[in-house]
Biopython code that builds the backbone (N, CA, C, O; Angstrom):
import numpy as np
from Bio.PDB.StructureBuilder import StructureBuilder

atoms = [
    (1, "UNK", "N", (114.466, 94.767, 125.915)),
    (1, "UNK", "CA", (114.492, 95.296, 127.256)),
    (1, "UNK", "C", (113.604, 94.427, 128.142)),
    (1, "UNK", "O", (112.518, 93.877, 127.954)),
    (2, "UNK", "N", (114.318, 94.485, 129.018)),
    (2, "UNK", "CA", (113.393, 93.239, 130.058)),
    (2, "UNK", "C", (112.352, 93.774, 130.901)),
    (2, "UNK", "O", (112.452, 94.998, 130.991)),
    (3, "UNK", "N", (111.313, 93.247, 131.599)),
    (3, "UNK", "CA", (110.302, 94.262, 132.531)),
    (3, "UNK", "C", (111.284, 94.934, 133.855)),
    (3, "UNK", "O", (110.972, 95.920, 134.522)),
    (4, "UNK", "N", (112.183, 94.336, 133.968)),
    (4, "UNK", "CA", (112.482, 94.708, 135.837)),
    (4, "UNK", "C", (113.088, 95.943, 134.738)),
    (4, "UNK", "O", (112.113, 96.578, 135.138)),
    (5, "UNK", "N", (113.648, 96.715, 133.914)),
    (5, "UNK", "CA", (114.685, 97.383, 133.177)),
    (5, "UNK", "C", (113.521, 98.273, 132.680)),
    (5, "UNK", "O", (113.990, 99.409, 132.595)),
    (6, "UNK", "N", (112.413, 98.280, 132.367)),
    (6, "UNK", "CA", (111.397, 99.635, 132.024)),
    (6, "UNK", "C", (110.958, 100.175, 133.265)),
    (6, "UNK", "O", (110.475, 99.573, 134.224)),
    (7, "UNK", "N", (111.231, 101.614, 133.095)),
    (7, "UNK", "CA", (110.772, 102.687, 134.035)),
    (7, "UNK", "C", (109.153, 102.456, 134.554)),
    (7, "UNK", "O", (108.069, 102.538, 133.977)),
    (8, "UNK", "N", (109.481, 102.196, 135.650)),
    (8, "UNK", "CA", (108.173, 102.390, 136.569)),
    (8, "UNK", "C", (107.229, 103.461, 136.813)),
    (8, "UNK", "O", (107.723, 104.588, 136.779)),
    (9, "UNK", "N", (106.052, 103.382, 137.038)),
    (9, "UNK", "CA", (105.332, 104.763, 136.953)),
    (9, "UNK", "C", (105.410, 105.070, 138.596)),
    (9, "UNK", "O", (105.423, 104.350, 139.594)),
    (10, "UNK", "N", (105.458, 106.563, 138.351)),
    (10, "UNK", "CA", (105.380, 107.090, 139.950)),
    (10, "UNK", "C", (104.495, 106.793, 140.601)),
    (10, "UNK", "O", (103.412, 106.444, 140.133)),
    (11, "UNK", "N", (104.822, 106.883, 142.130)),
    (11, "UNK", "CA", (104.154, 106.309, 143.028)),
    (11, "UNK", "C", (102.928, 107.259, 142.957)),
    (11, "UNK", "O", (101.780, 106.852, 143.140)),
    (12, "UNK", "N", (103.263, 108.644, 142.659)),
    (12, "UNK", "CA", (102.023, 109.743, 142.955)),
    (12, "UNK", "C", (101.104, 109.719, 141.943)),
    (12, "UNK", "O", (99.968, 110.071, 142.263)),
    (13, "UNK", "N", (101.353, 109.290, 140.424)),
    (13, "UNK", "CA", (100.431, 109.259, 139.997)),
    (13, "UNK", "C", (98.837, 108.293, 140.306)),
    (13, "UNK", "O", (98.819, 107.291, 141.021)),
    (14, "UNK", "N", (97.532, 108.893, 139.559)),
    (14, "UNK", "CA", (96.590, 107.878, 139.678)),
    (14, "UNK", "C", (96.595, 106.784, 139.028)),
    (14, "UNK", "O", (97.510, 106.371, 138.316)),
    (15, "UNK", "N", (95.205, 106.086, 139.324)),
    (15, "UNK", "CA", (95.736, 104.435, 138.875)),
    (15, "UNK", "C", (95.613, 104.628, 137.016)),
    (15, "UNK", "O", (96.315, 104.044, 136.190)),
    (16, "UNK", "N", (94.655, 105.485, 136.777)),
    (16, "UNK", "CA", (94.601, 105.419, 135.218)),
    (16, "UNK", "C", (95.959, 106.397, 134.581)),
    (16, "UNK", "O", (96.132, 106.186, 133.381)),
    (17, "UNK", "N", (96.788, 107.267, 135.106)),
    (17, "UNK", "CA", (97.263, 107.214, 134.723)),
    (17, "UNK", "C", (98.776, 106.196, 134.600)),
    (17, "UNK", "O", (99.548, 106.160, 133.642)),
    (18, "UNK", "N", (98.857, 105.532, 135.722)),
    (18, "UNK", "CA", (99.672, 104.035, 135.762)),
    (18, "UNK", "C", (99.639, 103.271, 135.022)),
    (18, "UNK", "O", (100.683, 102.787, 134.584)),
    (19, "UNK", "N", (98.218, 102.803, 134.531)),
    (19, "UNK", "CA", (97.534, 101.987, 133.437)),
    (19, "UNK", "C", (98.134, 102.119, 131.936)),
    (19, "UNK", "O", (98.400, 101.185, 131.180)),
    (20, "UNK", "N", (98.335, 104.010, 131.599)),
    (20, "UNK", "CA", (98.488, 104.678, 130.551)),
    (20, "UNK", "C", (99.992, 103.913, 130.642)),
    (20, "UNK", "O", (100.414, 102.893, 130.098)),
    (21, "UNK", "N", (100.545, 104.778, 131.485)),
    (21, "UNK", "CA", (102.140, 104.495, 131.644)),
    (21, "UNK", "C", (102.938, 103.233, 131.688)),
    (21, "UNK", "O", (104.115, 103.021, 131.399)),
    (22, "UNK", "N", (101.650, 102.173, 132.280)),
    (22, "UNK", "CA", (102.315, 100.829, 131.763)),
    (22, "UNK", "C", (101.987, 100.316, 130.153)),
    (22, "UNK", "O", (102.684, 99.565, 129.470)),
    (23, "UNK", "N", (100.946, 100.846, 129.855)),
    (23, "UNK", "CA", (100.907, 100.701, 128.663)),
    (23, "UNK", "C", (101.977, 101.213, 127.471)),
    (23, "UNK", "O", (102.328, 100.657, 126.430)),
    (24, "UNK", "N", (102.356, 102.543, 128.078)),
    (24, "UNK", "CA", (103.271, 102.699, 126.963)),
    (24, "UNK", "C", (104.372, 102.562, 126.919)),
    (24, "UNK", "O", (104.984, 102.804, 125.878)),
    (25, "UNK", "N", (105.000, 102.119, 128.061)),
    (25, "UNK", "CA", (106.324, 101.385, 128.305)),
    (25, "UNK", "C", (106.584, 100.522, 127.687)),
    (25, "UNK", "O", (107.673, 100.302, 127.155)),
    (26, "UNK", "N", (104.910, 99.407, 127.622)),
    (26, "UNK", "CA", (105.095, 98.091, 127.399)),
    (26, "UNK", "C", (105.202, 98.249, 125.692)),
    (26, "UNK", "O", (105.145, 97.220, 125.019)),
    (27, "UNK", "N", (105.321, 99.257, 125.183)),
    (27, "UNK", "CA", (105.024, 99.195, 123.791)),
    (27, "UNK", "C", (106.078, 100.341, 123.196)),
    (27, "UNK", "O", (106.081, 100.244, 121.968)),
    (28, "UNK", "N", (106.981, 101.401, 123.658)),
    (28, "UNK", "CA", (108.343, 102.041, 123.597)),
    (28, "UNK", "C", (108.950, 101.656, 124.332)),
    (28, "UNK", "O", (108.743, 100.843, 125.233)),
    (29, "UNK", "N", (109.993, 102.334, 123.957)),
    (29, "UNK", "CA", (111.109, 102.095, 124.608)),
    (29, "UNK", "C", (111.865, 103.441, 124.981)),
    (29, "UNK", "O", (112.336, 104.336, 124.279)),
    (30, "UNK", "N", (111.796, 103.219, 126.508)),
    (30, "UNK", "CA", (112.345, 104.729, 127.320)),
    (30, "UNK", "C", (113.690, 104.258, 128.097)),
    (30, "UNK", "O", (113.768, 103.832, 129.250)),
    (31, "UNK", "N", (114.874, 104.478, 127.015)),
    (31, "UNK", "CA", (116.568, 104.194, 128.070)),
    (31, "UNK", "C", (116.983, 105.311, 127.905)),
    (31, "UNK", "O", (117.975, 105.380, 127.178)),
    (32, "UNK", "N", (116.525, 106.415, 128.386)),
    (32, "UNK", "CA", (117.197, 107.931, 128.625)),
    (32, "UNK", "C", (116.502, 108.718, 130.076)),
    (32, "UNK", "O", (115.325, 108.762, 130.434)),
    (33, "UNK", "N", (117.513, 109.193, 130.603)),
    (33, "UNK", "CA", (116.257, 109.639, 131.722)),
    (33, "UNK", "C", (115.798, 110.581, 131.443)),
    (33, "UNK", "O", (114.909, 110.771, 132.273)),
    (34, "UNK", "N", (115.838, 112.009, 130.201)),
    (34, "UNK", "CA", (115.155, 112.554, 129.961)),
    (34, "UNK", "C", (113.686, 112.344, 129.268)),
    (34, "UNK", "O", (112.693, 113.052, 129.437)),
    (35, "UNK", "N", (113.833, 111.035, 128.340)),
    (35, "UNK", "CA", (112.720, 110.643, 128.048)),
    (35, "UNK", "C", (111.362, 109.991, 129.204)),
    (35, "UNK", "O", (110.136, 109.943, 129.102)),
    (36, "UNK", "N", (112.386, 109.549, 130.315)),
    (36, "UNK", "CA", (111.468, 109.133, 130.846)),
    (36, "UNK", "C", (111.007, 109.863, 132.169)),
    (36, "UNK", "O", (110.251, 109.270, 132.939)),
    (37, "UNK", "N", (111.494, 111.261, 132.470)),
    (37, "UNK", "CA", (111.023, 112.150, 132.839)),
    (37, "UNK", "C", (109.792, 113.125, 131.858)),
    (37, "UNK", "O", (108.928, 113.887, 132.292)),
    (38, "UNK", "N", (110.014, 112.867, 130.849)),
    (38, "UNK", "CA", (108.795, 113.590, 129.709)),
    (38, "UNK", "C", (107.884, 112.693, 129.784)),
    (38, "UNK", "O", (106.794, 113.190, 129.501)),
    (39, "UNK", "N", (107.785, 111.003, 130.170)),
    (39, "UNK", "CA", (106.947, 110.675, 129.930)),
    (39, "UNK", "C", (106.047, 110.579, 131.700)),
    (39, "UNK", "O", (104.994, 110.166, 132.186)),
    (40, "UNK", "N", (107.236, 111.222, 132.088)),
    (40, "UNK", "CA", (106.174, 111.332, 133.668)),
    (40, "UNK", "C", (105.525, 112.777, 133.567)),
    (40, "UNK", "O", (104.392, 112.782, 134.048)),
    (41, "UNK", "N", (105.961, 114.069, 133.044)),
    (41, "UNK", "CA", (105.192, 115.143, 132.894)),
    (41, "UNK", "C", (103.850, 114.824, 132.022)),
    (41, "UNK", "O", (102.760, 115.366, 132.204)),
    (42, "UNK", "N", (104.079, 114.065, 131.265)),
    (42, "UNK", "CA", (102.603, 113.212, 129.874)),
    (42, "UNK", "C", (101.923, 113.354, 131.172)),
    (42, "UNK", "O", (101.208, 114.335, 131.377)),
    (43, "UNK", "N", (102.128, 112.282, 132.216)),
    (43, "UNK", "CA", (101.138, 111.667, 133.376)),
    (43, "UNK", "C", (100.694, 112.619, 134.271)),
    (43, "UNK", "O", (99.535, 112.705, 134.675)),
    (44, "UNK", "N", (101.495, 113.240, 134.540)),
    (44, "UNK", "CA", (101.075, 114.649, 135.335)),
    (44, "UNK", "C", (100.115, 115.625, 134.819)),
    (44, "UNK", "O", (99.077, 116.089, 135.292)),
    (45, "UNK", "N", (100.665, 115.785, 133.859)),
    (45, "UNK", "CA", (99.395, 117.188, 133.322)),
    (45, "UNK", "C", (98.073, 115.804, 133.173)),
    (45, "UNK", "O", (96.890, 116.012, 133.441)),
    (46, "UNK", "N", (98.587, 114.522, 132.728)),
    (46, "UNK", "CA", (96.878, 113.899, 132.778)),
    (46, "UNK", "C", (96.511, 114.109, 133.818)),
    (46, "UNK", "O", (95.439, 114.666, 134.054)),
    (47, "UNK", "N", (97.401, 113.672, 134.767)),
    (47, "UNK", "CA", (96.270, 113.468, 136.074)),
    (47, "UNK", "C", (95.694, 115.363, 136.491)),
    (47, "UNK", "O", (94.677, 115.339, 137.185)),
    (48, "UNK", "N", (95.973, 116.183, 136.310)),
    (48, "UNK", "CA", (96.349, 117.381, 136.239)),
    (48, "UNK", "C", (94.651, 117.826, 135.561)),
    (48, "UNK", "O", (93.716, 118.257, 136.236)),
    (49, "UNK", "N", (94.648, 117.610, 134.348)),
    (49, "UNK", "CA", (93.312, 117.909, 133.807)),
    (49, "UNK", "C", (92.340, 117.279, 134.072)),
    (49, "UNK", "O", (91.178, 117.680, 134.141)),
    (50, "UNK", "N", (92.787, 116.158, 134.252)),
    (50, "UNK", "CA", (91.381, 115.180, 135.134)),
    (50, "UNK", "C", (90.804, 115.897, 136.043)),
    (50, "UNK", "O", (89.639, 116.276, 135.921)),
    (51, "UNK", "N", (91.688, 116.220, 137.257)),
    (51, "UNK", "CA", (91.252, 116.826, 138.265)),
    (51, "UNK", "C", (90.541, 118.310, 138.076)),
    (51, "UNK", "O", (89.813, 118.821, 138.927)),
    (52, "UNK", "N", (90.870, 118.879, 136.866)),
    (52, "UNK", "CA", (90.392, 120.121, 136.686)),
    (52, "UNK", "C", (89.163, 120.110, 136.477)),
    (52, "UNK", "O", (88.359, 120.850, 137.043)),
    (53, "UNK", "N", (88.780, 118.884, 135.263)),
    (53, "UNK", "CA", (87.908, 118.515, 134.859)),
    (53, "UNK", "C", (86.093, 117.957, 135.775)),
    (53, "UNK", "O", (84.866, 118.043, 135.712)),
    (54, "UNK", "N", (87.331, 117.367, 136.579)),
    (54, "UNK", "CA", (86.314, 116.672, 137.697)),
    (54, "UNK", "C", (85.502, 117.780, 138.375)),
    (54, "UNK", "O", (84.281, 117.883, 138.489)),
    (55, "UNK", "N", (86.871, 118.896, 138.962)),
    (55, "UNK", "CA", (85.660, 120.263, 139.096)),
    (55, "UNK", "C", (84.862, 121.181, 138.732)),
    (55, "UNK", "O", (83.915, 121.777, 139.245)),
    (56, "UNK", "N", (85.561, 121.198, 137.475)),
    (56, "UNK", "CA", (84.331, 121.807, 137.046)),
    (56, "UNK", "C", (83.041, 121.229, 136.365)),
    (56, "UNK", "O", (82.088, 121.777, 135.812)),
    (57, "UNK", "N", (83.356, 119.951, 136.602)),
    (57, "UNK", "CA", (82.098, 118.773, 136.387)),
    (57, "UNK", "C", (81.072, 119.036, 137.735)),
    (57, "UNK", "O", (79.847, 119.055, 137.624)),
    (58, "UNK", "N", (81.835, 119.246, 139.094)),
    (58, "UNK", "CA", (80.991, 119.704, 140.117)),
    (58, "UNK", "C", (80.767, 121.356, 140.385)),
    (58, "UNK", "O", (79.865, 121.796, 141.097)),
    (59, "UNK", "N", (81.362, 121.852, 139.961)),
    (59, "UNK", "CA", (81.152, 123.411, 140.229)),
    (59, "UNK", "C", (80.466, 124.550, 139.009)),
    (59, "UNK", "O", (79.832, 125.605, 139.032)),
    (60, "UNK", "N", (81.153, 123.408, 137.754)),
    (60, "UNK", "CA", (80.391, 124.668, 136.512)),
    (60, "UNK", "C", (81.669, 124.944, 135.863)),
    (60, "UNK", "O", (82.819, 124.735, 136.248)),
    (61, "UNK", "N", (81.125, 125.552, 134.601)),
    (61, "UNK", "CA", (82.933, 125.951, 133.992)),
    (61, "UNK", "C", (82.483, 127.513, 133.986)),
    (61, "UNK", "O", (83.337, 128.226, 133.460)),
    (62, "UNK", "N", (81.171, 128.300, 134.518)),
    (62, "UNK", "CA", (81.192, 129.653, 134.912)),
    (62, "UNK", "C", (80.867, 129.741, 136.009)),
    (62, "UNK", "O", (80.202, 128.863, 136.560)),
    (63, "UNK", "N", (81.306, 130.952, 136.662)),
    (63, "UNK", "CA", (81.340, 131.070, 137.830)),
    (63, "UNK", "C", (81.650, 132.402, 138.315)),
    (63, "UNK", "O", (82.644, 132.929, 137.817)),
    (64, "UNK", "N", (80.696, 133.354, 139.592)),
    (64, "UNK", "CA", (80.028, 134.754, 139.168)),
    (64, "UNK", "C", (81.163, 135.355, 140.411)),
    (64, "UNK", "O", (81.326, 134.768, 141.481)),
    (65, "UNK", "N", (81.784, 136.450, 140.077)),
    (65, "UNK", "CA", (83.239, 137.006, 140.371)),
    (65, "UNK", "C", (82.157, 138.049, 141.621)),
    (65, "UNK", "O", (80.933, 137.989, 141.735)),
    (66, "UNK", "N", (83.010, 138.828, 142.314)),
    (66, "UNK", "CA", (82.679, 139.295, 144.045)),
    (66, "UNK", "C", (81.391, 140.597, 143.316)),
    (66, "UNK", "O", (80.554, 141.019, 144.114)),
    (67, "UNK", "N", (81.342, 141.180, 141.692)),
    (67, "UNK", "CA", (80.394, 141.624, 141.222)),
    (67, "UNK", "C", (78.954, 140.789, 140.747)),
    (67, "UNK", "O", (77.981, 141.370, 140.266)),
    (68, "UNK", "N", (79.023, 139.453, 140.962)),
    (68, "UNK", "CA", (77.858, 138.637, 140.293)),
    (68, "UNK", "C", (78.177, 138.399, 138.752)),
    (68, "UNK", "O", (77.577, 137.460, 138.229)),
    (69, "UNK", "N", (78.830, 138.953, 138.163)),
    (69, "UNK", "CA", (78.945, 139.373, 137.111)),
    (69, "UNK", "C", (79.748, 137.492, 136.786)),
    (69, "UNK", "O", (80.413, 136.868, 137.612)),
    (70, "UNK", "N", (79.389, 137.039, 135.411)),
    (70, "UNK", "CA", (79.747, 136.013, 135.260)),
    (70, "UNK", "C", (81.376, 135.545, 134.609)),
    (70, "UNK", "O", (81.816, 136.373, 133.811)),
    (71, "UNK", "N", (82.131, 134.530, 134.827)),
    (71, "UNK", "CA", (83.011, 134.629, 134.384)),
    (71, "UNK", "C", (83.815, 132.987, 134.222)),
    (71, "UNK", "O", (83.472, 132.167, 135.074)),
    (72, "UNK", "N", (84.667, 132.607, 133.351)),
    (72, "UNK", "CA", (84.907, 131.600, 133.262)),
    (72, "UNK", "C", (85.880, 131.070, 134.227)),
    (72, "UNK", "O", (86.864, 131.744, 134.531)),
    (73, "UNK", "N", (85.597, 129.499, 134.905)),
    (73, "UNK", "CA", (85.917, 129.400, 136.417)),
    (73, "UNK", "C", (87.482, 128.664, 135.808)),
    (73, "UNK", "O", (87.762, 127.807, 134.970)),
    (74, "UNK", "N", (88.303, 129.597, 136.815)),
    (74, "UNK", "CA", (89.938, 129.266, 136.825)),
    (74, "UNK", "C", (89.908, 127.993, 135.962)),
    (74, "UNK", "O", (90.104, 127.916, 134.749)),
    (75, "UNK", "N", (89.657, 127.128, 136.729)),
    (75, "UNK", "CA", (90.229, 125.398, 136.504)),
    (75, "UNK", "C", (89.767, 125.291, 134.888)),
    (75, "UNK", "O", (89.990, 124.170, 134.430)),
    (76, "UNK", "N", (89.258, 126.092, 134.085)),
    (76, "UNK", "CA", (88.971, 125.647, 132.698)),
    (76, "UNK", "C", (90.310, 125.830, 131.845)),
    (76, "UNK", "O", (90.737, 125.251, 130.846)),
    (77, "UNK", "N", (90.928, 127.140, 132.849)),
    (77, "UNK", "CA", (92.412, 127.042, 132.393)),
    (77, "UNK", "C", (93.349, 126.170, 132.570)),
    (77, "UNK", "O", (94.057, 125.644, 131.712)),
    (78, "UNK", "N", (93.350, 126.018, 133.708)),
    (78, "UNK", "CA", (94.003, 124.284, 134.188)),
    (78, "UNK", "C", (93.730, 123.136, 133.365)),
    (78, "UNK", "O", (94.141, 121.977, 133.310)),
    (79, "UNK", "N", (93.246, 123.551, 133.003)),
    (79, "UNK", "CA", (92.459, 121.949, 132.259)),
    (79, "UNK", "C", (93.476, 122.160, 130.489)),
    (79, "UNK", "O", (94.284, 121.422, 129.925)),
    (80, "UNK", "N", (92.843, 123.631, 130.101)),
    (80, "UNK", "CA", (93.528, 123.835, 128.890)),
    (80, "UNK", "C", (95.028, 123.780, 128.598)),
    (80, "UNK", "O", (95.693, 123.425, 127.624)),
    (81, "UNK", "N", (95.330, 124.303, 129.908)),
    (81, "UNK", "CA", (97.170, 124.373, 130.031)),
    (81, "UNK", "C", (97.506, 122.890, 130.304)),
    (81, "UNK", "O", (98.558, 122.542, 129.767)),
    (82, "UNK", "N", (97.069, 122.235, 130.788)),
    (82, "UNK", "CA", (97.502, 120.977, 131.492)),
    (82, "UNK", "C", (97.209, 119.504, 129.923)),
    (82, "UNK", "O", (97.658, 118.358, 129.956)),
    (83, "UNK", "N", (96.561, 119.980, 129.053)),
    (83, "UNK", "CA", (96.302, 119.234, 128.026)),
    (83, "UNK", "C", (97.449, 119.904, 127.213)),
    (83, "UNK", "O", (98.572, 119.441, 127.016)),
    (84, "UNK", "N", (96.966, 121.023, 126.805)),
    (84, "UNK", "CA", (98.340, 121.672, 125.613)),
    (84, "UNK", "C", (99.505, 121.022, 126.069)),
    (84, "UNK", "O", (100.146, 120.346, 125.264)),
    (85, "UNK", "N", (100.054, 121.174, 127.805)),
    (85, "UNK", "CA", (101.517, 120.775, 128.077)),
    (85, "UNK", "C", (101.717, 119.162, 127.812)),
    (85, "UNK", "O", (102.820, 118.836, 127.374)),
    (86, "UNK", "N", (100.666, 118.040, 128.059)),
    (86, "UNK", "CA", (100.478, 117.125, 127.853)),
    (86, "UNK", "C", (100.926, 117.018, 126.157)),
    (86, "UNK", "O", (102.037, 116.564, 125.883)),
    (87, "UNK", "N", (100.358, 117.289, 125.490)),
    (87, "UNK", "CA", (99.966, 117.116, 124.145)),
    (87, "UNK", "C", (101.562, 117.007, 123.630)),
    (87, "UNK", "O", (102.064, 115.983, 123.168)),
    (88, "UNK", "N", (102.415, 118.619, 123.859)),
    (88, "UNK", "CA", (103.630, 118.587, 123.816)),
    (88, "UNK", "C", (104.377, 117.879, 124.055)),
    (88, "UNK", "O", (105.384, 117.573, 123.416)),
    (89, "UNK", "N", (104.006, 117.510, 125.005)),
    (89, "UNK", "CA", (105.530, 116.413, 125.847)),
    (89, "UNK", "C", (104.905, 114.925, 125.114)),
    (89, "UNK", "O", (105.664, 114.034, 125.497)),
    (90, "UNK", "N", (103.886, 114.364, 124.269)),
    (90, "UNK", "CA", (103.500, 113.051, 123.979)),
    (90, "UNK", "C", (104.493, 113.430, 122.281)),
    (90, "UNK", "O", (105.148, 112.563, 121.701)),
    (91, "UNK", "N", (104.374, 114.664, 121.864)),
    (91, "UNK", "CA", (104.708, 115.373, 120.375)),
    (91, "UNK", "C", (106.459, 114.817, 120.564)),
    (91, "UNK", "O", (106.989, 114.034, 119.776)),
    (92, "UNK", "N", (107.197, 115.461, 121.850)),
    (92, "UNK", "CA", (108.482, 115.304, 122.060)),
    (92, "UNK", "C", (108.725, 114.192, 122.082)),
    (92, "UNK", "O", (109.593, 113.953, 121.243)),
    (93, "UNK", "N", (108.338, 113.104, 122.750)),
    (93, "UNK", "CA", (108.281, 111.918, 122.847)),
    (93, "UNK", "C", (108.326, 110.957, 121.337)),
    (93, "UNK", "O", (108.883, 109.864, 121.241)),
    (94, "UNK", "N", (107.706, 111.565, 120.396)),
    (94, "UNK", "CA", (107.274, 110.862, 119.132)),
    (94, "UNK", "C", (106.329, 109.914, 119.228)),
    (94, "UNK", "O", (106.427, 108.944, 118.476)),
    (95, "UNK", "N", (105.186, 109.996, 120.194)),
    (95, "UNK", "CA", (103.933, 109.666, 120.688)),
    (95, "UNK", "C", (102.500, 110.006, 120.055)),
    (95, "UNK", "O", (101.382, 109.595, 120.365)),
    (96, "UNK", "N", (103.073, 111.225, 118.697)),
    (96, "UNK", "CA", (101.916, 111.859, 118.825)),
    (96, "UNK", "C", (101.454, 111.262, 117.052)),
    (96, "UNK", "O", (100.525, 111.643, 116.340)),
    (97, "UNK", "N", (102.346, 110.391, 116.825)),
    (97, "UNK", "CA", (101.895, 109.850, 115.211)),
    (97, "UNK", "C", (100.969, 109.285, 115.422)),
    (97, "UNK", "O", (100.878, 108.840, 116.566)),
    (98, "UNK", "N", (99.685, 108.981, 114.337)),
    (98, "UNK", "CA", (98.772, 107.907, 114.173)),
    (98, "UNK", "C", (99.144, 107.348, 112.722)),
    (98, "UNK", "O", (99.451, 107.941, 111.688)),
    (99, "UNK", "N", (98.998, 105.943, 113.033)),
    (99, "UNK", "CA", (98.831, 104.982, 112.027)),
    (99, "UNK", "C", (98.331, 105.103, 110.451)),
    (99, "UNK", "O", (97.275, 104.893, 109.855)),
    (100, "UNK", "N", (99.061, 105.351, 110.258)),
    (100, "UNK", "CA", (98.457, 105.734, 108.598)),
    (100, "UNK", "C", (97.403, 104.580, 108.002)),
    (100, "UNK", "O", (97.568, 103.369, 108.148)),
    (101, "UNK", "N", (96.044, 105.343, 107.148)),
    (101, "UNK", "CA", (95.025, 104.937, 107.144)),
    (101, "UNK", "C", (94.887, 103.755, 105.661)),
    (101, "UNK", "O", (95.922, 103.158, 105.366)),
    (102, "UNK", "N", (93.994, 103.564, 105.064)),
    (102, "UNK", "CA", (94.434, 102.493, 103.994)),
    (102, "UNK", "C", (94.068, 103.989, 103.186)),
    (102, "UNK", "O", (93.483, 105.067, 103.291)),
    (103, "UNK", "N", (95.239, 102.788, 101.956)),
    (103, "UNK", "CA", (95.438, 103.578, 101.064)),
    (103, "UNK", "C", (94.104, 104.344, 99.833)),
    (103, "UNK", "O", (93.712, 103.457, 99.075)),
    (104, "UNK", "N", (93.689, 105.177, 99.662)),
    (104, "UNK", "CA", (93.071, 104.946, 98.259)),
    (104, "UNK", "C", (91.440, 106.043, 98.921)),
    (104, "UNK", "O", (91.410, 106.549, 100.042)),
    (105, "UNK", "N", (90.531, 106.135, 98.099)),
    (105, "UNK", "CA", (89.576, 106.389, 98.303)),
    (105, "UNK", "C", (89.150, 106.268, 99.458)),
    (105, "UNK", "O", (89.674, 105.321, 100.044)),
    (106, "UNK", "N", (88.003, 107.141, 100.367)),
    (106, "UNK", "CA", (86.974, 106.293, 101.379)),
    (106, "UNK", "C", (86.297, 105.792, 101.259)),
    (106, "UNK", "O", (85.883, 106.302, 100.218)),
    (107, "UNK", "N", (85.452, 104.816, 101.525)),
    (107, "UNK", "CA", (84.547, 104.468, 101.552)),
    (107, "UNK", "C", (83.434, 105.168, 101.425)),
    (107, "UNK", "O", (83.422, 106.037, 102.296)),
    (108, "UNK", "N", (82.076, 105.223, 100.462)),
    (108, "UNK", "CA", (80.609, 106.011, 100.158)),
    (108, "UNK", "C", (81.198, 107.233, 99.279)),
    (108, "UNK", "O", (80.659, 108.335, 99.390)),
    (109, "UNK", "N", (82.544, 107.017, 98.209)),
    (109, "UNK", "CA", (82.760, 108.470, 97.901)),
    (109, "UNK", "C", (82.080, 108.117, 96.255)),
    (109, "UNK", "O", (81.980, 109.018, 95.422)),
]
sb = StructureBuilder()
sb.init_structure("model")
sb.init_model(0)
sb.init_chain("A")
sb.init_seg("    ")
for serial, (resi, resn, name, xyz) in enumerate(atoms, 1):
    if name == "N":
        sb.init_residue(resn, " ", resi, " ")
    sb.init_atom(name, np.array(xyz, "f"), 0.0, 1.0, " ", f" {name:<3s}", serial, name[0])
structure = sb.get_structure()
């Protein structure tokens, strides 16, 4: 497959997730448009938890409800839903294998 012929990353995503998305283009192969709509939801829920992440990096992941009373702040859900949906759609993809390790014992056993 040639470069002008691999799916481009959306214009809306951020730059790291562009980075991701050229990366894994450059290394599968996406000639279906359902696949390569799954691999734009991958990018979405990233950019998706980032942003969740980022706030509650500035706000706290608790946060005290109209009683004072303490409680865990929305976006921790965002963050959780937006990874699980991620996770899935890399699983659908056949994204989600790792490299099988050497064979035999570990090492210090």
């Amino acid at each position: 497959m040639k470069n002008s012929d691999k799916p481009r990353a959306p214009a809306h995503l951020s730059a790291e997730a562009k980075k991701w998305w050229n990366a894994i283009v450059a290394e599968y192969c996406f000639e279906t448009p359902d696949s390569t709509m799954t691999l734009q939801v991958v990018m979405e829920c990233f950019d998706r938890a980032n942003a969740a992440r980022e706030l509650l990096r500035k706000e706290g992941i608790v946060i005290r409800d109209r009683f004072g009373v303490p409680k865990a702040h929305p976006a921790t859900v965002v963050e959780r839903d937006s990874r699980m949906s991620m996770l899935r759609a890399l699983r659908q993809l056949g994204l989600d294998i790792l490299p099988p390790g050497k064979v035999g014992r570990p090492p210090g056993s």
